[in-house]
C-alpha positions in Angstrom: 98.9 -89.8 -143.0 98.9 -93.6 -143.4 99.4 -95.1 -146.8 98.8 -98.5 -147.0 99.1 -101.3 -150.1 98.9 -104.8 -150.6 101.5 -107.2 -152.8 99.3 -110.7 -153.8 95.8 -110.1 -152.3 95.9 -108.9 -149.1 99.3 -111.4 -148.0 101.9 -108.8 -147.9 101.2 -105.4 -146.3 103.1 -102.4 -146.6 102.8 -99.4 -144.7 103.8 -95.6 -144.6 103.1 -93.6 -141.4 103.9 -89.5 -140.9 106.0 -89.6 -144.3 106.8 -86.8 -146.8 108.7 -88.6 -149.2 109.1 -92.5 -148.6 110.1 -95.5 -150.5 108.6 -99.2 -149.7 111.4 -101.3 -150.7 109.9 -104.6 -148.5 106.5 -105.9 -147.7 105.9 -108.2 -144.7 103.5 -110.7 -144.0 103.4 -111.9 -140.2 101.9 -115.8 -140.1 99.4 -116.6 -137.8 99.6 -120.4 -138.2 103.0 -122.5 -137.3 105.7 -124.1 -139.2 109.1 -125.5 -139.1 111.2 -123.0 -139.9 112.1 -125.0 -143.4 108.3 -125.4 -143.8 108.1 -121.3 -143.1 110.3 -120.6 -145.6 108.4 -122.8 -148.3 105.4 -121.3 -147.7 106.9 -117.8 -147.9 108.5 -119.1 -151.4 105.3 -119.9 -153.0 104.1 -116.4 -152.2 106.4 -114.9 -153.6 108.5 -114.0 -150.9 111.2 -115.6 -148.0 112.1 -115.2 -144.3 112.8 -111.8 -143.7 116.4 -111.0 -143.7 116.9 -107.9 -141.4 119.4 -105.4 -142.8 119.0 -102.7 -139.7 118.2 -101.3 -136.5 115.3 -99.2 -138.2 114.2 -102.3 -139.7 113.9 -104.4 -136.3 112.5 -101.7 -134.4 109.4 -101.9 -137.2 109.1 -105.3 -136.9 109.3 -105.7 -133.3 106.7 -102.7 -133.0 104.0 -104.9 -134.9 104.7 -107.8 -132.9 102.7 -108.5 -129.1 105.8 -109.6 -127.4 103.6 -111.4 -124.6 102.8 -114.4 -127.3 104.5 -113.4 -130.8 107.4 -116.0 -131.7 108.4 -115.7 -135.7 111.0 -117.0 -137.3 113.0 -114.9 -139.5 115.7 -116.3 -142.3 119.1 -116.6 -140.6 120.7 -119.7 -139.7 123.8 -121.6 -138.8 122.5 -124.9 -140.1 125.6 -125.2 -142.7 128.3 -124.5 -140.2 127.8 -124.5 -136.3 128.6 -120.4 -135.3 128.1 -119.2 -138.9 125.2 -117.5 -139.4 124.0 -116.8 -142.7 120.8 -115.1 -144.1 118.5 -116.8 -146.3 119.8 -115.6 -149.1 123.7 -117.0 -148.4 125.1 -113.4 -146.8 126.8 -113.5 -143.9 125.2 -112.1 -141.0 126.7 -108.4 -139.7 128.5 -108.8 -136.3 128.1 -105.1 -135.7 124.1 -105.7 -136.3 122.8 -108.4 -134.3 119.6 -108.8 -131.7 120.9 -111.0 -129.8 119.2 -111.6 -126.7 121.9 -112.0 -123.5 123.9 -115.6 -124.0 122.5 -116.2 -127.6 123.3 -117.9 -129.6 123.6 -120.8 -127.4 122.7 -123.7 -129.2 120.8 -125.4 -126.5 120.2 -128.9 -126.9 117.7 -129.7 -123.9 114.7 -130.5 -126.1 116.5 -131.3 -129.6 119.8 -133.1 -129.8 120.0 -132.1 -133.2 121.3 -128.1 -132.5 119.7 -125.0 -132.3 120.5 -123.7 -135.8 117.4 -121.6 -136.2 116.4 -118.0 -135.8 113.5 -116.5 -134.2 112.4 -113.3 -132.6 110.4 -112.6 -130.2 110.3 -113.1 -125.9 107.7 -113.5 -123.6 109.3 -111.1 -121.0 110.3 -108.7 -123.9 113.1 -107.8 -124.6 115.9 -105.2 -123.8 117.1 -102.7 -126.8 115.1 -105.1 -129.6 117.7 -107.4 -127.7 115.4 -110.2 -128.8 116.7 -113.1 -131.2 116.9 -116.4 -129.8 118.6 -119.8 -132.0 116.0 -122.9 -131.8 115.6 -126.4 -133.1 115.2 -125.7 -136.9 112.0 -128.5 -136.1 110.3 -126.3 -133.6 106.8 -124.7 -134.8 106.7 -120.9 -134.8 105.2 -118.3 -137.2 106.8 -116.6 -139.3 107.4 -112.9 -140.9 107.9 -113.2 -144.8 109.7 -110.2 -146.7 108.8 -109.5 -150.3 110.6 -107.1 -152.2 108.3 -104.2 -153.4 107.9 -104.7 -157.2 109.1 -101.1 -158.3 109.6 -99.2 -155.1 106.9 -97.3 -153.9 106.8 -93.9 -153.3 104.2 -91.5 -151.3 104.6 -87.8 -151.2 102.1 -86.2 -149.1 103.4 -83.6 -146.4 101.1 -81.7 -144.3 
């Protein structure tokens, strides 16, 4: 069975697959244009949404399933851009230590292209990536799509088992 619904036209998209009781607490929306990642998280503002914060291992493995990992780079909403080796998500919590993607010597804050810091998340390799091992800090000024998370308006439930 696949369920799927639309949040503000056909932006947001939220899917249900093999379920006999779910709830849809987030949409997502993966860009296909680039941004900054500040201009990404305008855009996903005035629809109703914001960089996706990712709360789990079940969460990344969904988002990294929709992705083609030999092009897809998005950003998502964590940063370090307040204080160098803080990382916070885009809505001011602090990042989980025990629940990180970090792909081998990230976060490294590599300067080669940007003097300015690499205080920017994004997902996404063109080799892959081992174990969703796959979140890489940028130049907040580098041009990447983007995944937006909206918050389901009520929760949405499907109950259909076969």
């Amino acid at each position: 069975m696949t369920d799927t619904r639309s949040q503000i036209g056909s932006i947001y998209t939220c899917e249900v697959e093999n379920c006999c009781l779910c709830l849809i607490v987030s949409c997502y929306y993966f860009s296909t244009n680039y941004l900054t990642w500040s201009e990404s998280r305008d855009e996903c503002g005035q629809k109703g949404g914001d960089l996706v914060q990712i709360d789990s291992r079940e969460e990344q493995l969904k988002l990294r399933e929709k992705m083609n990992f030999d092009e897809d780079k998005f950003w998502i909403g964590l940063t370090d851009s307040e204080k160098e080796g803080t990382w916070l998500w885009v809505d001011g919590s602090p990042l989980n230590e025990s629940l990180t993607f970090w792909n081998g010597s990230e976060p490294d804050n590599w300067t080669g292209y940007d003097p300015d810091d690499a205080d920017c998340v994004r997902m996404g390799e063109k080799a892959g990536a081992p174990d969703l091992k796959c979140w890489f800090d940028e130049s907040c000024k580098y041009t990447q799509r983007r995944i937006c998370e909206k918050p389901a308006e009520t929760g949405h439930f499907t109950l259909q088992c076969v």
